[in-house]
DRENDO-1510 file (C-alpha; in Angstrom, 1 decimal, always signed):
<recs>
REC; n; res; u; v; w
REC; 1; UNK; -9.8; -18.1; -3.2 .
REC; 2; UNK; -12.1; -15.3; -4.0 .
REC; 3; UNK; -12.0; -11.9; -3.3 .
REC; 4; UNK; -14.8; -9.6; -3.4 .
REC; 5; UNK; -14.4; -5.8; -4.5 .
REC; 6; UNK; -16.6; -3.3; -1.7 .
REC; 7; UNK; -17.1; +0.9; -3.4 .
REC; 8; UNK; -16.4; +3.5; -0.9 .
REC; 9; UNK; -20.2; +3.1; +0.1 .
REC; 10; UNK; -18.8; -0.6; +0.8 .
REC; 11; UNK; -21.6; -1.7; -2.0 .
REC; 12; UNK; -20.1; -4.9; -3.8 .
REC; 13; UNK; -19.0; -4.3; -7.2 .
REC; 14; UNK; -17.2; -7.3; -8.3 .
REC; 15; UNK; -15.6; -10.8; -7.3 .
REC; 16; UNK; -11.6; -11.6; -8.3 .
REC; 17; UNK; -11.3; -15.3; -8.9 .
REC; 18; UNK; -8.6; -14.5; -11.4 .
REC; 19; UNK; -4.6; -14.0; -10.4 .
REC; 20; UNK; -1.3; -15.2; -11.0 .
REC; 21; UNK; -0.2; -14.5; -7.3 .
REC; 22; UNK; -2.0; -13.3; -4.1 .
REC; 23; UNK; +0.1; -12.4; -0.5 .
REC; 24; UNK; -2.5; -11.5; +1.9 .
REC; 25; UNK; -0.9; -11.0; +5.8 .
REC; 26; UNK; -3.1; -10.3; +8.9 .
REC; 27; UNK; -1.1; -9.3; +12.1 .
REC; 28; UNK; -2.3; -9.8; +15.8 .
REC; 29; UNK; -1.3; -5.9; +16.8 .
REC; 30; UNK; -0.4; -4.1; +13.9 .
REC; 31; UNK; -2.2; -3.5; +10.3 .
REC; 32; UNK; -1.8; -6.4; +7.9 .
REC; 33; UNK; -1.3; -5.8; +4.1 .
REC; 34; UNK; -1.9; -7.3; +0.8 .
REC; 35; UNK; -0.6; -7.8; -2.9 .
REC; 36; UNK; -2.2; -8.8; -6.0 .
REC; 37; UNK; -0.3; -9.8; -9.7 .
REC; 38; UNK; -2.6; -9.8; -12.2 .
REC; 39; UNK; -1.9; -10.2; -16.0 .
REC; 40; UNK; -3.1; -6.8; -17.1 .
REC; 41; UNK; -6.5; -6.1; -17.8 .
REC; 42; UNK; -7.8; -3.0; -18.5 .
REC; 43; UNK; -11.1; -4.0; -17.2 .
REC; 44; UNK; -9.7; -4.6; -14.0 .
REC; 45; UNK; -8.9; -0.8; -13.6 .
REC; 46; UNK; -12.6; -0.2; -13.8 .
REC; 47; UNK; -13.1; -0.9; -10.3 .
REC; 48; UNK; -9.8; -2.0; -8.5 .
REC; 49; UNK; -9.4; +1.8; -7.5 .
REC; 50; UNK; -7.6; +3.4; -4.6 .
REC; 51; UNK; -9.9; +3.7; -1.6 .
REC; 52; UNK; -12.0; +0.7; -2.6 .
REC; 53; UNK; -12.2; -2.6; +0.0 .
REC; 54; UNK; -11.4; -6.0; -0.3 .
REC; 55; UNK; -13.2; -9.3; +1.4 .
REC; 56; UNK; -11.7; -12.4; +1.6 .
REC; 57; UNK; -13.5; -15.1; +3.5 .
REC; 58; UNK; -10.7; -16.9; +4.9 .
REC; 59; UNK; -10.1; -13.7; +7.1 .
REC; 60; UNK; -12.0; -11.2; +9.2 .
REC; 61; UNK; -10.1; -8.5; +8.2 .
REC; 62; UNK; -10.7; -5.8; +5.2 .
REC; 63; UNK; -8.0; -4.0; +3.3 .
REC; 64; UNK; -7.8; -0.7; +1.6 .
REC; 65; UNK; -6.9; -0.2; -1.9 .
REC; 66; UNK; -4.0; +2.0; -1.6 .
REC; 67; UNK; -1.1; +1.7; -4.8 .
REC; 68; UNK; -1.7; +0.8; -8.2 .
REC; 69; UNK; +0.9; +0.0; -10.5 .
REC; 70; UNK; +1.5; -1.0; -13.9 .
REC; 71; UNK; +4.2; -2.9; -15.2 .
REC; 72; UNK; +5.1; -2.9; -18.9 .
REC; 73; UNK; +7.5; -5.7; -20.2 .
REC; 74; UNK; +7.4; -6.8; -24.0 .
REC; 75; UNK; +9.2; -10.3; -22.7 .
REC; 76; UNK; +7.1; -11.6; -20.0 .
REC; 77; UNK; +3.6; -9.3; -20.6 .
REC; 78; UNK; +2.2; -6.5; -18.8 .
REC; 79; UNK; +1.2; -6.6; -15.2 .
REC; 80; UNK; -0.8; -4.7; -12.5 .
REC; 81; UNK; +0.0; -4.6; -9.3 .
REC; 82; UNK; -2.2; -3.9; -6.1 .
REC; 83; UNK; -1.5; -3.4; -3.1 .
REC; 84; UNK; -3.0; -1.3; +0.1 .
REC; 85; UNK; -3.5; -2.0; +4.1 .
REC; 86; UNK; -6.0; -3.3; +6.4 .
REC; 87; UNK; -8.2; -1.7; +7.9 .
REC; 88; UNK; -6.0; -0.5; +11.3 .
REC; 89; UNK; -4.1; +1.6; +8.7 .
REC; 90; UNK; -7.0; +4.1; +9.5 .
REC; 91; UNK; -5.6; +4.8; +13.1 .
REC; 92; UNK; -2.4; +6.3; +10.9 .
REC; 93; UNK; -4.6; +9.9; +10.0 .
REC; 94; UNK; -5.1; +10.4; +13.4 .
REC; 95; UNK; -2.8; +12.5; +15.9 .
REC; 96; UNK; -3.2; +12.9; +19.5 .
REC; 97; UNK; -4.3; +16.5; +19.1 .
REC; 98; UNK; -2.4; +18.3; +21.7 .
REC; 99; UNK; -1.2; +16.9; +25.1 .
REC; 100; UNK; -3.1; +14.3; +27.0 .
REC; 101; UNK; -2.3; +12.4; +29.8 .
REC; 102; UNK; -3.8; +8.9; +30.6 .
REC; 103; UNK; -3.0; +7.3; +33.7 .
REC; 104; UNK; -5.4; +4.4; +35.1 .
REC; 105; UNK; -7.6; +1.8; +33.1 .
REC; 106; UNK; -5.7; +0.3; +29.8 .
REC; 107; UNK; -9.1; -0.3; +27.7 .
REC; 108; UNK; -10.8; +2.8; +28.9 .
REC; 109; UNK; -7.4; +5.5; +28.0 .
REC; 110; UNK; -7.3; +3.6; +24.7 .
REC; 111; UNK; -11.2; +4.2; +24.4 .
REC; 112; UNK; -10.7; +7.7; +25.4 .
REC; 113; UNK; -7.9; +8.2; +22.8 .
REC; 114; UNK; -10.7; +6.7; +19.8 .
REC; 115; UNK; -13.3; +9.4; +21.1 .
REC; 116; UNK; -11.4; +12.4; +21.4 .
REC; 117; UNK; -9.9; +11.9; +18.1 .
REC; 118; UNK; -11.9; +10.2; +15.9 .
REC; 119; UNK; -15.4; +9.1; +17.6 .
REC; 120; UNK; -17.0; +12.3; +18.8 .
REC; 121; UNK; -13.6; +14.9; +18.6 .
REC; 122; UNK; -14.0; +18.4; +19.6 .
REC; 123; UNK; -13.5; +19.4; +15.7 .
REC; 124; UNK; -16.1; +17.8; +13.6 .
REC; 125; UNK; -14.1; +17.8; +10.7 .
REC; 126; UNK; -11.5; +14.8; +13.0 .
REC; 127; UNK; -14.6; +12.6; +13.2 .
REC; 128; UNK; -15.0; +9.3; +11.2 .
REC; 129; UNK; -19.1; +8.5; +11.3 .
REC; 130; UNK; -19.4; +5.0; +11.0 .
REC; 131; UNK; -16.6; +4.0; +13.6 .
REC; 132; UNK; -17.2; +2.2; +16.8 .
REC; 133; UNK; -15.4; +0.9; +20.0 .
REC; 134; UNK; -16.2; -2.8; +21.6 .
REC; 135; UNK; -15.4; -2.9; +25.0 .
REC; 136; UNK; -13.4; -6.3; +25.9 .
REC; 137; UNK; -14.7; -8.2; +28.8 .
REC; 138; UNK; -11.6; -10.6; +28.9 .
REC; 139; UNK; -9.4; -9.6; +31.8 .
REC; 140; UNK; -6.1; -9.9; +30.1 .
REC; 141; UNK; -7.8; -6.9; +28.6 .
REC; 142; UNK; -9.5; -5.2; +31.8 .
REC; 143; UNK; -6.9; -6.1; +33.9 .
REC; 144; UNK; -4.1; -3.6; +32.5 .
REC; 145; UNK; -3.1; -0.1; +33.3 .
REC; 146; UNK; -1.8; +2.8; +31.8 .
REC; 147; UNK; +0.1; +5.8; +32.6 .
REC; 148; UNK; +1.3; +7.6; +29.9 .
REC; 149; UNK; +1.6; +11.2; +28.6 .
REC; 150; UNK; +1.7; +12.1; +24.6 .
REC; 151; UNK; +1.7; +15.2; +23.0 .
REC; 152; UNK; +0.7; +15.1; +19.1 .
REC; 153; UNK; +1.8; +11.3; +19.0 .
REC; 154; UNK; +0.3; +9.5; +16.1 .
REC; 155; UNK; -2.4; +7.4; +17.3 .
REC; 156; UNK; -1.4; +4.1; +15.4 .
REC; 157; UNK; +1.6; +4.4; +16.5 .
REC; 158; UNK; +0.5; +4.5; +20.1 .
REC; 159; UNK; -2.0; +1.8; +20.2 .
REC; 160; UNK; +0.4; -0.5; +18.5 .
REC; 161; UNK; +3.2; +0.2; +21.1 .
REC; 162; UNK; +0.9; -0.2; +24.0 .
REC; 163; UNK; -0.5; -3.4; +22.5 .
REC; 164; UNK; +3.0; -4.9; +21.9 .
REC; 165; UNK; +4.2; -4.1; +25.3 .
REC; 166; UNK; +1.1; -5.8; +26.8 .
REC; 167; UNK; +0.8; -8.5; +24.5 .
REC; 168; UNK; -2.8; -7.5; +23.7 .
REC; 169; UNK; -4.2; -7.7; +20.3 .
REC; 170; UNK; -6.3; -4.6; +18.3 .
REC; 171; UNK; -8.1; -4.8; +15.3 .
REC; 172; UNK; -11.0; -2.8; +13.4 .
REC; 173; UNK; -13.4; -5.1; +11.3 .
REC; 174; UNK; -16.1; -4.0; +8.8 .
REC; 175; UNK; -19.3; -5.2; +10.5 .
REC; 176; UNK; -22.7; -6.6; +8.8 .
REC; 177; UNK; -24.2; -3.2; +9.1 .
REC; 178; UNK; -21.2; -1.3; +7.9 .
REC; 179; UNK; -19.1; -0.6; +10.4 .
REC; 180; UNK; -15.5; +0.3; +11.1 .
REC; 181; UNK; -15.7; -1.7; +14.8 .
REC; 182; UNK; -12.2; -1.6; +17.1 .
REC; 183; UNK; -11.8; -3.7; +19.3 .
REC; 184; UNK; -8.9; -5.0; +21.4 .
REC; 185; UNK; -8.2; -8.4; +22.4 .
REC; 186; UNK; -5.7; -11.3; +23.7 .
REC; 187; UNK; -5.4; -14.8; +21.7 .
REC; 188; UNK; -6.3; -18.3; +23.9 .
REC; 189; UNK; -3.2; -19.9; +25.5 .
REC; 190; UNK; -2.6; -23.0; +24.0 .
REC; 191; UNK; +0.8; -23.6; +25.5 .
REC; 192; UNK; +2.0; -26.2; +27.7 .
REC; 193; UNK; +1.7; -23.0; +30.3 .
REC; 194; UNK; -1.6; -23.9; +31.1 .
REC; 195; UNK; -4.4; -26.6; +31.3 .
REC; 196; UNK; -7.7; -25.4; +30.4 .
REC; 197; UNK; -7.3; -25.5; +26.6 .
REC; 198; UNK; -6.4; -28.0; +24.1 .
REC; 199; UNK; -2.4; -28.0; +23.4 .
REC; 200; UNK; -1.5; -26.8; +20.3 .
REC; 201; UNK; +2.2; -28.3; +19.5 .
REC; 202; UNK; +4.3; -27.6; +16.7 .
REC; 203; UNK; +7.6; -29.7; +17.1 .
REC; 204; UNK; +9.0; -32.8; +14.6 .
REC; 205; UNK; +7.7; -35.3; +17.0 .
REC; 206; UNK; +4.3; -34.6; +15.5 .
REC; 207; UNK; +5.8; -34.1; +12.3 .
REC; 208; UNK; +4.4; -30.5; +11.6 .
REC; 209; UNK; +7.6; -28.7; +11.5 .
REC; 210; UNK; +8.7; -27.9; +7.8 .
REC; 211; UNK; +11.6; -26.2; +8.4 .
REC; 212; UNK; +12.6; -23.7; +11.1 .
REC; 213; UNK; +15.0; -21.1; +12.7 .
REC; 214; UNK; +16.0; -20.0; +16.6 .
REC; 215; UNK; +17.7; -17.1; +17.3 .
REC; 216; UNK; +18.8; -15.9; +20.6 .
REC; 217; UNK; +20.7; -12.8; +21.7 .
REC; 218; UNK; +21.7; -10.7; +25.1 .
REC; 219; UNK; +23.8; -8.1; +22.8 .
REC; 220; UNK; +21.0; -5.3; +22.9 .
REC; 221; UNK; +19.8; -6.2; +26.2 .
REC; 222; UNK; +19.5; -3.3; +29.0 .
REC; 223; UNK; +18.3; -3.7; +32.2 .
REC; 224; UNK; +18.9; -0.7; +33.9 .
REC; 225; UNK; +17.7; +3.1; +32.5 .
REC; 226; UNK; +18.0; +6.3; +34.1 .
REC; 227; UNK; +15.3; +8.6; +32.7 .
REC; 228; UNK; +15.6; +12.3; +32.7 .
REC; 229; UNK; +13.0; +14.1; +32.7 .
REC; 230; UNK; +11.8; +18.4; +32.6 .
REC; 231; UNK; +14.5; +21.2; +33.9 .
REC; 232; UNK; +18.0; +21.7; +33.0 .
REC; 233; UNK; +21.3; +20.7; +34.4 .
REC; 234; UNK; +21.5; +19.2; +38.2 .
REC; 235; UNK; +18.1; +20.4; +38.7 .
REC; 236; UNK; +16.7; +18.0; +35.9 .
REC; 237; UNK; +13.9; +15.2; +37.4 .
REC; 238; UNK; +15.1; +12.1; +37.0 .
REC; 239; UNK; +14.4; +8.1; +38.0 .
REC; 240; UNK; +15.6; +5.1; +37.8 .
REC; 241; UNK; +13.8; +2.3; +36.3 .
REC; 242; UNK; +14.9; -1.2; +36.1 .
REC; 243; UNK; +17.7; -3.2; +38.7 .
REC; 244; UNK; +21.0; -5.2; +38.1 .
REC; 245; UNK; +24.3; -5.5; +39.7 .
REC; 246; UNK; +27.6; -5.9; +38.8 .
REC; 247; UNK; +28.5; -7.4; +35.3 .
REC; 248; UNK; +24.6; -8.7; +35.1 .
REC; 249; UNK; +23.7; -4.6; +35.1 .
REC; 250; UNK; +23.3; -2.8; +31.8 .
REC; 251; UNK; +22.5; +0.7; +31.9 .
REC; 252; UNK; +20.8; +3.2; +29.4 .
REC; 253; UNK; +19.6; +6.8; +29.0 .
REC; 254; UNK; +15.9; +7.8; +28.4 .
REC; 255; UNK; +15.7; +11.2; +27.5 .
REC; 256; UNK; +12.1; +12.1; +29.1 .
REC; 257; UNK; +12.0; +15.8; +28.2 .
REC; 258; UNK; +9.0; +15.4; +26.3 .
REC; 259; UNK; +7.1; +14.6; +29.5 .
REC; 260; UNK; +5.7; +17.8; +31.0 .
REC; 261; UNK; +4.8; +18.3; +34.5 .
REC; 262; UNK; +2.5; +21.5; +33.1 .
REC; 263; UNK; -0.3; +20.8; +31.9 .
REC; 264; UNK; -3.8; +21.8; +30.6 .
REC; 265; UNK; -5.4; +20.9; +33.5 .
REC; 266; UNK; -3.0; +22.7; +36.0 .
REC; 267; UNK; +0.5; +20.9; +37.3 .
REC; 268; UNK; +1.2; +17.2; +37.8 .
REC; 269; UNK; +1.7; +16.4; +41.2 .
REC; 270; UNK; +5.5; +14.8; +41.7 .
REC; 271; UNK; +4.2; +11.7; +42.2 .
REC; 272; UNK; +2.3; +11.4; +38.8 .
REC; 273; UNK; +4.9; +13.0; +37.3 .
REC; 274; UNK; +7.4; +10.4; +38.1 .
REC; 275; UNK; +5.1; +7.8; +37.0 .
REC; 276; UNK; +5.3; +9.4; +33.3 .
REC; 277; UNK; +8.8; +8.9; +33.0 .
REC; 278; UNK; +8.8; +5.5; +35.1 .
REC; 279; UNK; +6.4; +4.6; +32.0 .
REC; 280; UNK; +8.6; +5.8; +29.1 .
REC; 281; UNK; +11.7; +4.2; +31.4 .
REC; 282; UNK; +10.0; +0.5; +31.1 .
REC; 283; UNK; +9.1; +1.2; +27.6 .
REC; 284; UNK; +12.9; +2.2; +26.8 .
REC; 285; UNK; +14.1; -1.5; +28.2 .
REC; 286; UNK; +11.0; -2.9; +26.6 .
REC; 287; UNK; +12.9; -2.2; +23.3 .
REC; 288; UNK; +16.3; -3.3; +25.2 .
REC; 289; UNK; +14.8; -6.7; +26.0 .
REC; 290; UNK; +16.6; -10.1; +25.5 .
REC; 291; UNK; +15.9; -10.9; +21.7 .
REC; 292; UNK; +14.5; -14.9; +21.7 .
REC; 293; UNK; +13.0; -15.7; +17.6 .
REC; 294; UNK; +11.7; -18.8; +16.6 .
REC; 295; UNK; +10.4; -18.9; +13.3 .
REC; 296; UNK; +9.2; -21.6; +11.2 .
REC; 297; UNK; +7.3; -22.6; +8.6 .
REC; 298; UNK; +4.6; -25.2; +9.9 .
REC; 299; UNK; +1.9; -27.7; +8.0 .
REC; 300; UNK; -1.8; -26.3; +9.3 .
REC; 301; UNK; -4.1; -28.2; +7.4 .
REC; 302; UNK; -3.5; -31.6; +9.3 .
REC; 303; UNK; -3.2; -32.1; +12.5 .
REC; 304; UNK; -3.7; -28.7; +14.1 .
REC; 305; UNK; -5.2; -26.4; +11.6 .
REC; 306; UNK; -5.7; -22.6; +11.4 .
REC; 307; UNK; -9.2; -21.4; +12.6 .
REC; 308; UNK; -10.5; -24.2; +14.3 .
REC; 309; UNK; -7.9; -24.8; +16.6 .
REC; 310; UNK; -6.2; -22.1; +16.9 .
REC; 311; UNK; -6.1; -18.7; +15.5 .
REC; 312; UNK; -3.8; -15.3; +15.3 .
REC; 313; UNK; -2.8; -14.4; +18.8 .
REC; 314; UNK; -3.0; -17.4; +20.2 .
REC; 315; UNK; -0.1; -18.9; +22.4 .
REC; 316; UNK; +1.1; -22.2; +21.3 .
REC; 317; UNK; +3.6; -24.7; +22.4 .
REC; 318; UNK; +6.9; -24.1; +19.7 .
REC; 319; UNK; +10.0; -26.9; +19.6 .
REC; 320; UNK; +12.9; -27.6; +17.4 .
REC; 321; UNK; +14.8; -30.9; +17.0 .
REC; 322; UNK; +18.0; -29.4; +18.8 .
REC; 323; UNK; +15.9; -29.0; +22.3 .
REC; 324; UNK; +15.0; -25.3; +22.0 .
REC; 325; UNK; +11.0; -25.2; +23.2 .
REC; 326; UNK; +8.7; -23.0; +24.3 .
REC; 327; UNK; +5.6; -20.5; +24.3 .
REC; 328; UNK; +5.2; -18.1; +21.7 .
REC; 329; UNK; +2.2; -16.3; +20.1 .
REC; 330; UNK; +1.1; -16.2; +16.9 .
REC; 331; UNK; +2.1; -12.8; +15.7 .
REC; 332; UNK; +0.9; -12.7; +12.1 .
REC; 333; UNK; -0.6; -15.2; +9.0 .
REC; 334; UNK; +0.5; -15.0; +6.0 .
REC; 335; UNK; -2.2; -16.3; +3.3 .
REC; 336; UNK; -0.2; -17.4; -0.1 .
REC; 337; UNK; -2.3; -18.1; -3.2 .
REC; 338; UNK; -0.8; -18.8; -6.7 .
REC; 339; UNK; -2.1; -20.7; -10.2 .
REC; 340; UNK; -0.5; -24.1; -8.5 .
REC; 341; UNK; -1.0; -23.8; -5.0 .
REC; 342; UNK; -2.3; -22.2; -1.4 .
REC; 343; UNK; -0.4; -21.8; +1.5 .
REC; 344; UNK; -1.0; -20.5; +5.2 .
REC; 345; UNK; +2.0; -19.6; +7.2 .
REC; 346; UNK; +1.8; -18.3; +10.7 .
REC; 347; UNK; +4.6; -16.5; +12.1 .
REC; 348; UNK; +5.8; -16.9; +15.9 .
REC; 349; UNK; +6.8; -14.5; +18.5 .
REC; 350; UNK; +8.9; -15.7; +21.3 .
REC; 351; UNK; +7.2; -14.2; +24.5 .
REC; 352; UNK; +10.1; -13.2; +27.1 .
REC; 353; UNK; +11.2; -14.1; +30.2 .
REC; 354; UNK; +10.0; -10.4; +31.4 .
REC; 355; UNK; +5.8; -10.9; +29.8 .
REC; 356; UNK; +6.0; -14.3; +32.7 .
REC; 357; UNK; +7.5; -17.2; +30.6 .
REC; 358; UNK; +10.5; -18.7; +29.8 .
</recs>
């Protein structure tokens, strides 16, 4: 597995065939990572520097350079260590500068967000040159709203929340031409949910289950907030979000104050405003949710394997031998390389009863 070495000018300067140990993880709505153990080489130094790329051709994704580190041991040898983040890690030196509200179209507030603070921002000095926005056409992307208001929020942050809570996926690839495209997206259902794809079935009846774990928990769960918003005392704005009755209810606090009906373009009507803090309400029991895991490590060279028949953010069909089954997505892929031996292991994310599955 071969990695090859981009310059800040994303020129190739050099190929790494040559490692005791590489971990490289992508992730469907968040940045992925890597690390590299090398025997030390001094020669290595000369161009595995911070802020450099690296390519690897089992993935679409490029990673930053970002820590170096050398380990000195007179038992077992020196080492170097590298590690660094993919290429959504870039979303992390952005702020929303100042306060914004974005209240209709999902894709377009998220576009809007890109251009105002690193596209074409109002201070030159914000902008990033050679990064782009694709518009999604899929309507699991189109199809979702937004009404949110943010005030200095760090824009990974943001997008990554918004993409969990939707299920969507974002990432930024290096294109042919060089580059730094975003893009958001949702994986293929390949669940038993639906019939216009081939299933994809992981479950000891096919024998693709190595090992695995279920996990399933009510103790955080709330279904019920009441979110308080701007002014002070009894005159505070405040909804409710959520319903429940008697022992089934469980109620929590969302302290909205950060949500401003005064704003830079004049003041929110009522109506609006209450949809801000309906928004941070849902987001508050999005956090409270029912917790449902299944994890597992599966065989996906075989019978169902990674990139041709499925691929990150895809929903597949997940069962265990003790009956627990159902849909989850494929959250993140973990890419294992050592002297001996490759491995691929995707990770699963249980999609709740609340996202429209069981």
């Amino acid at each position: 597995m071969e990695l090859l070495v981009l310059n800040t000018t994303f020129e190739s300067i050099a190929v790494v065939d040559t490692y005791e140990s590489l971990i490289w993880t992508d992730r469907y709505n968040a940045y992925g990572d890597f690390e590299i153990f090398f025997a030390m080489d001094t020669g290595l130094l000369e161009y595995l520097k911070e802020d450099n790329y690296l390519w690897l051709k089992e993935s679409e994704h490029c990673m930053i350079i970002e820590e170096i580190k050398i380990d000195s041991d007179t038992e077992d040898g020196n080492h170097l260590i590298v590690t660094g983040r993919s290429l959504e890690s870039i979303l992390e030196r952005r702020i929303i500068w100042g306060q914004r509200i974005f209240s209709g179209n999902f894709q377009n507030a998220i576009q809007t967000m890109l251009n105002e603070n690193i596209i074409s921002p109002s201070i030159a000095d914000r902008k990033i040159p050679n990064f782009t926005f694709k518009a999604s056409t899929d309507s699991k992307v189109t199809g979702l709203t937004i009404d949110n208001q943010y005030t200095g929020d760090d824009l990974y942050t943001v997008i990554k929340g918004l993409c969990e809570e939707n299920n969507i996926g974002f990432k930024i690839i290096l294109t042919d031409d060089n580059k730094f495209e975003f893009s958001l997206y949702a994986g293929a259902d390949r669940s038993y949910d639906q019939t216009e794809n081939p299933y994809v079935v992981f479950s000891p009846n096919f024998e693709n289950i190595i090992n695995s774990n279920y996990y399933s928990s009510k103790a955080n769960l709330k279904n019920v907030t009441l979110v308080a918003g701007e002014g002070e005392g009894a005159s505070r704005k405040t909804t409710v979000v959520g319903s429940g009755s008697g022992l089934d209810r469980r109620e929590l606090f969302t302290d909205a104050r950060d949500i401003s009906s005064d704003t830079e373009d004049g003041q929110l009507p009522e109506n609006e405003y209450i949809a801000q803090l309906t928004a941070k309400g849902e987001k508050n029991l999005a956090d409270h949710d029912r917790v449902t895991a299944f994890e597992g490590e599966v065989e996906v060279t075989r019978l169902f394997k990674y990139g041709e028949d499925f691929f990150i953010g895809d929903i597949v069909q997940i069962a265990n031998e003790y009956g627990n089954e159902g849909s989850a997505y494929i959250s993140e892929l973990i890419i294992s390389r050592s002297k001996d031996e490759q491995s691929i292991y995707p990770t699963f994310k249980t999609i709740s009863e609340k996202e429209g599955t069981s």
